[in-house]
C-alpha positions in Angstrom: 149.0 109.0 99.9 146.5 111.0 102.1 143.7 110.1 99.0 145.1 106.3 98.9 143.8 105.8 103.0 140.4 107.6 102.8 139.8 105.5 99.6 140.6 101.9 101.5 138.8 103.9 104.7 135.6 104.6 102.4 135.5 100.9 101.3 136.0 99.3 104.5 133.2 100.9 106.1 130.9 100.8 103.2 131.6 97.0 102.5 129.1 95.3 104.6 126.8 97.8 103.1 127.8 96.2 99.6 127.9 92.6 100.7 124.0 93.2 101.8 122.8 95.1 98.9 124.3 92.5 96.8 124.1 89.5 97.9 120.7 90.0 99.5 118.9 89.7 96.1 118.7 85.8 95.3 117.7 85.3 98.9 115.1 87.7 99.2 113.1 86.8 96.3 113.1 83.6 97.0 111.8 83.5 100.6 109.4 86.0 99.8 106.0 86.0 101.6 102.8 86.0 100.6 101.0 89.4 102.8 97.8 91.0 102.7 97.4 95.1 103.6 95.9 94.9 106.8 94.4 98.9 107.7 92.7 99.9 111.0 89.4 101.8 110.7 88.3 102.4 114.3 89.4 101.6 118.0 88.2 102.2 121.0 88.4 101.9 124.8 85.0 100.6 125.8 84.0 98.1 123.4 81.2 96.0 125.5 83.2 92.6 125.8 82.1 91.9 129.3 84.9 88.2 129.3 88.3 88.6 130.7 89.4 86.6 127.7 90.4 88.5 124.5 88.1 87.3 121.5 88.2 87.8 117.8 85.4 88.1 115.2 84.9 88.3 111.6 82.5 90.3 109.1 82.3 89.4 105.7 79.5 91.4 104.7 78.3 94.7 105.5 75.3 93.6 107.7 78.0 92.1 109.9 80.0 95.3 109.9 77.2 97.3 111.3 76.4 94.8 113.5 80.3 94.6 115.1 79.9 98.8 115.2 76.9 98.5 116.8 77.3 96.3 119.3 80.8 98.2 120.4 79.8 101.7 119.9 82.8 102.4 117.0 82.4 104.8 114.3 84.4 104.6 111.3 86.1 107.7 110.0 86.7 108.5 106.2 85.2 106.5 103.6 82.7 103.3 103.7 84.8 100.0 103.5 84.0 97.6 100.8 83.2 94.2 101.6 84.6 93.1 98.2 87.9 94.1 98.6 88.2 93.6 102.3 87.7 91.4 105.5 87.1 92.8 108.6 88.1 91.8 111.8 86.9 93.2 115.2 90.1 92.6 118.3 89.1 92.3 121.8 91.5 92.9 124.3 89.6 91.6 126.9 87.9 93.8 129.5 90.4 95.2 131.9 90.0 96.7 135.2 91.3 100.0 134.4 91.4 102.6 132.4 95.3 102.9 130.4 94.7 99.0 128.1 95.1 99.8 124.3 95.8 97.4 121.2 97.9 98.7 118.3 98.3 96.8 115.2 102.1 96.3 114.7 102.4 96.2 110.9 100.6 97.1 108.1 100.4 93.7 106.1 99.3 89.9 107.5 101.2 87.1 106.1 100.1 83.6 105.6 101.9 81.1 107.0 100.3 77.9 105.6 96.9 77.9 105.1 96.2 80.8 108.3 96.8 84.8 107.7 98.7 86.0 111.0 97.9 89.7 111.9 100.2 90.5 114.6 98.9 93.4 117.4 100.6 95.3 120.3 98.9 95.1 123.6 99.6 98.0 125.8 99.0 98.3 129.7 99.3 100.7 131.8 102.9 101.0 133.5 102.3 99.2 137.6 102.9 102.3 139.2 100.4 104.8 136.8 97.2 106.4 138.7 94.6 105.2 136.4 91.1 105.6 136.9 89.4 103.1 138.5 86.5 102.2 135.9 86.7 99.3 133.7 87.8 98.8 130.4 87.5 96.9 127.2 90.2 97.8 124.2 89.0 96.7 120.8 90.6 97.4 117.2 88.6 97.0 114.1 91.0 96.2 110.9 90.4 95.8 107.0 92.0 93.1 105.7 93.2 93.0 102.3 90.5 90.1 100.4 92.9 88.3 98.7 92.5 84.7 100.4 89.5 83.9 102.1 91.7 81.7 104.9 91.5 81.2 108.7 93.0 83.9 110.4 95.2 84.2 113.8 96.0 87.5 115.7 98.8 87.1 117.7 100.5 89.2 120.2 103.7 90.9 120.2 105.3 87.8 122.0 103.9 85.6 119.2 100.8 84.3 121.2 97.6 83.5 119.9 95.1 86.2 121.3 92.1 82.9 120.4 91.9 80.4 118.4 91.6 80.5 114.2 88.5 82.2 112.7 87.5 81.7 109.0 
């Protein structure tokens, strides 16, 4: 009897379990998405965008790579990125006026919605009540995209809002 109740115990709690492991297949494959690996290969605090406004640009090339490093001061760590498997994409958060602003990218993949690839980041800021240096500050990331489709593409932030408009 004892065995009888932990069996109908066992199953009751591991039915929703079941009903998603089961019933999620059909559904799953068919609203799959179409993502591309999105990697971040530098980031930095004091990236030399002197706007308030965040801004977003594109490299296609390797010229242009060493041009966006150059013209924040980033250095890549690890191996040389290759422009034939990747686009790469330099985030400005916008130049802050303290020390404590970071982006973060929030997944690992973009996915296109439409014709644009969306590449969602974090924004962080420093808590109201933190001591933080005075000096000012301007948060950049530097991604690799995954080449896969060379379409617009929109970063948005955490919320869901367009940190600019769409780049190609």
């Amino acid at each position: 009897m004892a065995i009888e109740k932990k069996t109908c115990l066992m199953i009751l709690l591991t039915l929703p379990f079941w009903i998603t492991a089961t019933g999620c297949r059909a559904p799953c494959i068919q609203g799959s998405m179409e993502v591309a690996a999105v990697r971040v290969l530098a980031a930095g605090t004091h990236c030399g965008h002197d706007d308030p406004a965040p801004r977003v640009r594109m490299a296609d090339t390797l010229a242009d790579l060493e041009r966006l490093l150059a013209d924040t001061g980033l250095g890549l760590a690890g191996s040389q990125p290759d422009p034939a498997r990747e686009r790469f994409i330099l985030i400005h958060q916008g130049l802050r006026p303290t020390l404590g602003y970071r982006l973060e990218l929030a997944g690992d993949h973009a996915r296109l919605e439409g014709e644009t690839w969306v590449i969602r980041v974090i924004h962080h800021e420093p808590p109201p009540d933190a001591v933080t240096a005075q000096a000012l500050s301007s948060p950049c990331l530097l991604l690799g995209m995954e080449r896969t489709q060379d379409r617009p593409v929109r970063v948005e932030d955490q919320d869901g809002n367009p940190m600019h408009g769409p780049s190609k």
